[in-house]
N, C-alpha and C positions, 0 to 999 in steps of 0.2 A: 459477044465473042471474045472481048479483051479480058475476063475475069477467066475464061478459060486457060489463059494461061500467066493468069501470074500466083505466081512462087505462095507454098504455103508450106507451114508443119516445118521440118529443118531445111528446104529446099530455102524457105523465106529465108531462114537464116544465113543462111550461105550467100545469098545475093545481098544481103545486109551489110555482111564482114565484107565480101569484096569491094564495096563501097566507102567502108573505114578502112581496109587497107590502103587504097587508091591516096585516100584522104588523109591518111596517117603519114604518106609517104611524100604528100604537098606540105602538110605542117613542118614535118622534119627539113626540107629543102630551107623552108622559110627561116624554122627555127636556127638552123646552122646559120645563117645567114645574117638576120638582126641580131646573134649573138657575137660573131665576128666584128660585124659596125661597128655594136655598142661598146666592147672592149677596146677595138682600135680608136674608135671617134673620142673616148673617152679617156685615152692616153694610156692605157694598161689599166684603168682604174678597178681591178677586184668587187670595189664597194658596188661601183655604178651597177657592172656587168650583173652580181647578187641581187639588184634591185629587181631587173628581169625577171625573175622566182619570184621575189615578192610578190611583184602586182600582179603576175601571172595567177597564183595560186588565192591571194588574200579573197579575192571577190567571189572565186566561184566557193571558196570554203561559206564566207557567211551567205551567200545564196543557197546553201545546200540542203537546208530545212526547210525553207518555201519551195522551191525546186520540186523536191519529192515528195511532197503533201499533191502540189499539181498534178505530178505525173502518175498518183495513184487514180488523180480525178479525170485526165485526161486520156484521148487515146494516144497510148505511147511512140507511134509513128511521129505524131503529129507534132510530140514533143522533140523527137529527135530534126526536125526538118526545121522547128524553130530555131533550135542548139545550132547547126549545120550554118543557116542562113546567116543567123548574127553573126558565127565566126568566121565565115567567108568575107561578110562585106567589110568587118574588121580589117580583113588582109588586104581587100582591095585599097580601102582607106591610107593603107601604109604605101602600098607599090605607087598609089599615084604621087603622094608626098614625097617619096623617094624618087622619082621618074621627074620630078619638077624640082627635085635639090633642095627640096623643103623641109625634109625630114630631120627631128631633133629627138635628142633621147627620151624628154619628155614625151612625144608622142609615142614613141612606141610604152612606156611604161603606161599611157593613161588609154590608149584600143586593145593592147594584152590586158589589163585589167577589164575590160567591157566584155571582149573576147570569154576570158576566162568564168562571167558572169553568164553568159551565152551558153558556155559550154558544160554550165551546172546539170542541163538537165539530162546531157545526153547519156553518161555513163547509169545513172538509175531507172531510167528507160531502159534502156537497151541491155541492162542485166535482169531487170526484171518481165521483159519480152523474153528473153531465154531460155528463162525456168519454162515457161508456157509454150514452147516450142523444142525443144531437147529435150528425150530423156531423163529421168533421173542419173540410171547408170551412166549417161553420157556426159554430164556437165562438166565432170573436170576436162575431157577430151575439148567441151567449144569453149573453155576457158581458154586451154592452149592454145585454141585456134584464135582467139581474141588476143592473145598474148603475139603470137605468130605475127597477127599486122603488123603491132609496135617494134617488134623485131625485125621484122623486112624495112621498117623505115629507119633502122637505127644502122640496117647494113648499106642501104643503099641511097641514104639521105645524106651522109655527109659527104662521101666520096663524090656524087652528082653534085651537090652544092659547092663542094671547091672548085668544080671543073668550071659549074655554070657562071657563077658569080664571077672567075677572072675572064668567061667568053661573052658571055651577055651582062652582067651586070645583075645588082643584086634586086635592081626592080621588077626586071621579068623574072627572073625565080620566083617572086613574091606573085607575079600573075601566074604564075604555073601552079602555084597552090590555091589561088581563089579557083582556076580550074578545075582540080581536084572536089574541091565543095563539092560542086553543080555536079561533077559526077555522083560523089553520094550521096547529094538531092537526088537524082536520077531514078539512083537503086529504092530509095525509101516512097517514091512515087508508084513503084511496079507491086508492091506489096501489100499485104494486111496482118495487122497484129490482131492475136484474139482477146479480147478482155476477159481477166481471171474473172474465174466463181467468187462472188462474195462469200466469207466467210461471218459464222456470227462476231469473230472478235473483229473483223474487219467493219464488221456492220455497227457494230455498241460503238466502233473511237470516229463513229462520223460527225461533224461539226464543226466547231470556225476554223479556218486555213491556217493557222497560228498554233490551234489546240490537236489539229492531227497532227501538224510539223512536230510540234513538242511530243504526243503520245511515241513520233519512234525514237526517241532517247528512251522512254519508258520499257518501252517493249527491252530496248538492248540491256535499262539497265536490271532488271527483276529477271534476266538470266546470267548467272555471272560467268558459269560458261563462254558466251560470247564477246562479254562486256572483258574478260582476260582477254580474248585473242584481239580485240581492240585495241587495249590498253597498249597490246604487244607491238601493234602495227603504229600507234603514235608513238613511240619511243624509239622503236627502230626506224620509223622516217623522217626523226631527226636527224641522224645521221648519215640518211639515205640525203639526205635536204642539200646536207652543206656538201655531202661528196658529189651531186651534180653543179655545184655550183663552182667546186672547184677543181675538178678534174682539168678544165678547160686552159683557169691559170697557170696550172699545175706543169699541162706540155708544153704551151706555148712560153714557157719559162725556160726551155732548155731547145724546142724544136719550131717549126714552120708550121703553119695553117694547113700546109697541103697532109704533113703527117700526121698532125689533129685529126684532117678526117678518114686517114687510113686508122685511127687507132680506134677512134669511134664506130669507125664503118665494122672493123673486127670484133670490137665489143657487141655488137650489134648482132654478127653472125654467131657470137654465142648464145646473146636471147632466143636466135629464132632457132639454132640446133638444140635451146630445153625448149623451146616451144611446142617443134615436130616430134619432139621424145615425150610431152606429156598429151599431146594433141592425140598420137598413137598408145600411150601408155594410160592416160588417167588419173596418174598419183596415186601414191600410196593405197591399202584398205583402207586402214587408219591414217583419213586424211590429217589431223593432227600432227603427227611424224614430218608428214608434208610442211611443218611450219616451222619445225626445231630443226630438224638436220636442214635446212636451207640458207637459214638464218645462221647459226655456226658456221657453215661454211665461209657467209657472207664476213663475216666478222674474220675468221684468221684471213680471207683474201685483201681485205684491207691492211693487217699488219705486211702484208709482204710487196703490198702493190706500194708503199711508202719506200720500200729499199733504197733505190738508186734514181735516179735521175735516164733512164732507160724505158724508150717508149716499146722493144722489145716487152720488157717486164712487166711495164704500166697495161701493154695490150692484152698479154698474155692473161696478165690478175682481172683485165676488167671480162675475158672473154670466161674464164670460170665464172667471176662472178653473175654476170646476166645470164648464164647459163642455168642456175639454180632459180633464177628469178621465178620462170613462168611454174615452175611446180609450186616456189613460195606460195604463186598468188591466185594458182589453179584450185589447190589442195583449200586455202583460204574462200574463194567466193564459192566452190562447190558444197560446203560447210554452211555457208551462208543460204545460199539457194535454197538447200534440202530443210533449213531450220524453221525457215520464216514463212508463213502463208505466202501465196501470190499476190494477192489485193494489199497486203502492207509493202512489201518489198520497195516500192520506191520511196515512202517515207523512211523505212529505216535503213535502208541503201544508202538513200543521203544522208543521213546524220552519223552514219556509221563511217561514209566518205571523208564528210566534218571533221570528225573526230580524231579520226585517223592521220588526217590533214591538218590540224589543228598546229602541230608543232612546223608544220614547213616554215609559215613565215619568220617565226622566231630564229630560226634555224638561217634565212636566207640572210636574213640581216644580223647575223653574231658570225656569219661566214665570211663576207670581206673584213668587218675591222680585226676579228682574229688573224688571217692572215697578211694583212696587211700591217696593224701595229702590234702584233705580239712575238707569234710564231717566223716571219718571216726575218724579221728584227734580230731575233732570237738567233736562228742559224745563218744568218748573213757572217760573214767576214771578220772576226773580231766581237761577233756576239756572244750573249752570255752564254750558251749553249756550244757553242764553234768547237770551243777544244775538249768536251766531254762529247756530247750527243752525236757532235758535228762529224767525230772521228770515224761511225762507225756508217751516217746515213751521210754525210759530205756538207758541204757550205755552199750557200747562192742562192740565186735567184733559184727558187719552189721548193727548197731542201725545206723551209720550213711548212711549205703546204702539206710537203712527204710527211714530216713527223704528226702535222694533224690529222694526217691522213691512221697512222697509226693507234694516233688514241683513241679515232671514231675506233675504228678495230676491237679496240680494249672495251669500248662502251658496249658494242652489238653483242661481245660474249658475253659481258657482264647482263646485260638485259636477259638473254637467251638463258643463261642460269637460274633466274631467277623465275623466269616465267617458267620450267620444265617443275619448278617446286609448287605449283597451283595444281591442286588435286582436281578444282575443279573445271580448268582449261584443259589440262589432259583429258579428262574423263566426258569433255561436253558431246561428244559423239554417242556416248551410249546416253548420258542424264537427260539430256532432250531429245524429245520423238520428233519423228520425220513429220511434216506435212505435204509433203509431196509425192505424189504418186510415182510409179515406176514409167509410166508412159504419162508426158504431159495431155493436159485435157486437152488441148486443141490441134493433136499432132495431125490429125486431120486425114491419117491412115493412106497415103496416098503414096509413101515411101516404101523401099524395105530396113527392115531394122540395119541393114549392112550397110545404108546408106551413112548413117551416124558414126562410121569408124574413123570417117577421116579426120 
């Protein structure tokens, strides 16, 4: 009687994402929260707060090639409920050290790192459960709908976390999001994923866990197609890298915590109004287009969000800017989806993840001492910069974060240029054939097609 009703074909899907949304939106509480500590506890320190990115990102990056060799071998629920678990008790691990006055910055840089090793497997699972469950026509639509969650926790994560953290404290926010887990444990217990059709090329790259990891760099790189829109995605999130890491120093240089998380919170409701815009919309024909005009945008929105020292401005530029995002990254893994068999997809999910990720850490750790001994130094008060540069974007404390804020700007178009001259990244939508069907195999016929509009 119980498999009668649980969720299949997009119906799963949906009870999936409401389960990373829930979860998305405990993380964000969390994450507003130990990022405040570690800045305050740390005296202002830039470097420390940066190092949070670091270890956040470093472990699940080189886990990301074992990770998705498993989850082509595992059943991908099973993988996401491992992801889920680790990074729950993570949090709990922290709420209790914090709850006992125990907590030091090194702990949280060494359970975000574990955390982040946990949570290697979740996203190439659950992109590669998608294609097998959505449409083809529909994938850019449940990309935006996966874009959607992170948006709703970026609107409503921080503004909750300022509130909660000065009325309970920062340890129960931190139990509010190990709750959050257990809920999208919950959702992934009521479900079934279907396992793709082997394919022959899926079937020839079977053998040691090392040698499939490795075959999906292969796969990405003998199409250059793909291996561009890669290249384009590491290059651009370098820049993406050091702008979350310093956005943060950037307000709190001129404003209060509480309007950090009204700026944040509005940033936020711009992700999630491009999210509902590509959720109903789709992106582009030519999802390609979807990667150029988003990216430019991305790029002059940083030269302008550097201007003034004005959380007005700063909100304003971050709410365009996330606004473009979910088509960025809609337009991007619908490309991916429709390229790649289903039985490879989590091997080359994660190394395409990898790769793409590859420049974060770099990025996290040239982000406080830039602004710390260079750029900040630079526009400080009698700096070298003070009576030229200083004149036209001001002097102090974050005028110099502003102007790095602007050079990332210069970089993203320069990037963007240069990638629009690859004949063969433009052109990878026609050069490689689809593998994927118009209706996924396991859709399970139990919907109507109208179901998938949302």
């Amino acid at each position: 009687m119980a498999r009668a009703f649980e969720p299949k074909g997009f119906s799963a899907f949906v009870t999936v994402w409401l389960g990373q949304v829930v979860s998305a939106i405990g993380s964000g509480l969390s994450g507003f929260a130990l990022g405040v500590w570690t800045f305050q506890s740390s005296g202002g320190s830039v470097t420390q707060f940066a190092l949070i990115v670091f270890f956040g990102s470093v472990p699940g990056i080189l886990m990301s090639p074992i990770a998705g060799a498993l989850v082509d071998r595992w059943d991908r629920r099973w993988a996401m409920i491992l992801s889920d678990t680790g990074a729950g008790l993570c949090t709990l691990v922290l709420a209790l050290l914090l709850w006992a006055d125990r907590l030091e910055i090194w702990h949280v840089y060494l359970l975000g790192a574990i955390s982040a090793a946990m949570t290697a497997f979740q996203w190439p699972a659950f992109s590669a459960a998608t294609t097998l469950l959505v449409p083809k026509r529909h994938l850019g639509r449940a990309s935006g709908m996966l874009q959607a969650a992170m948006a709703l926790a970026q609107v409503l994560a921080p503004g909750m976390a300022g509130a909660l953290v000065a009325t309970i404290g920062p340890a129960k926010v931190l139990l509010i999001d190990f709750a959050t887990f257990l809920f999208a444990l919950l959702t992934l217990l009521v479900v079934r994923f279907p396992r793709p059709e082997a394919t022959l090329e899926g079937t020839a790259k079977r053998g040691s866990l090392l040698g499939e990891a490795w075959w999906g760099w292969q796969f990405i790189r003998d199409r250059p197609g793909l291996l561009g829109i890669l290249m384009l995605f590491a290059s651009t999130n370098f820049c993406m890298a050091m702008l979350q890491v310093l956005v943060t120093p950037l307000v709190l240089g001129f404003t209060t915590t509480e309007v950090l998380g009204v700026v944040l919170s509005v940033a936020g409701a711009g992700m999630l109004a491009g999210s509902i815009v590509m959720g109903v919309w789709g992106g582009p024909r030519r999802k390609v287009y979807g990667l150029y005009v988003p990216l430019a945008i991305q790029g002059l929105i940083l030269l302008l969000g550097g201007l003034r020292p004005s959380a007005l401005l700063i909100a304003s530029a971050a709410f365009v800017f996330l606004f473009v995002g979910p088509i960025l990254l809609g337009s991007s893994q619908a490309i991916w989806q429709i390229k790649v068999p289903p039985d490879l997809q989590g091997r080359v999910f994660a190394v395409r993840r990898m790769v793409a990720w590859s420049t974060l850490p770099l990025a996290s750790l040239l982000a406080g001492p830039l602004a710390d001994r260079i750029f900040e130094p630079m526009m400080a008060p009698g700096g070298l910069l003070a009576g030229s540069v200083g004149r036209v974007l001001g002097v102090g404390e974050g005028r110099g974060i502003g102007l790095l804020f602007m050079v990332l700007g210069i970089l993203v178009l320069l990037v963007v240029s240069i990638a629009y001259r690859s004949p063969r990244l433009r052109n990878v939508e026609t050069e490689l054939p689809d593998v994927v069907d118009d209706e996924p195999a396991a859709a399970l016929a139990e919907e109507a097609p109208a179901t998938t509009a949302g």
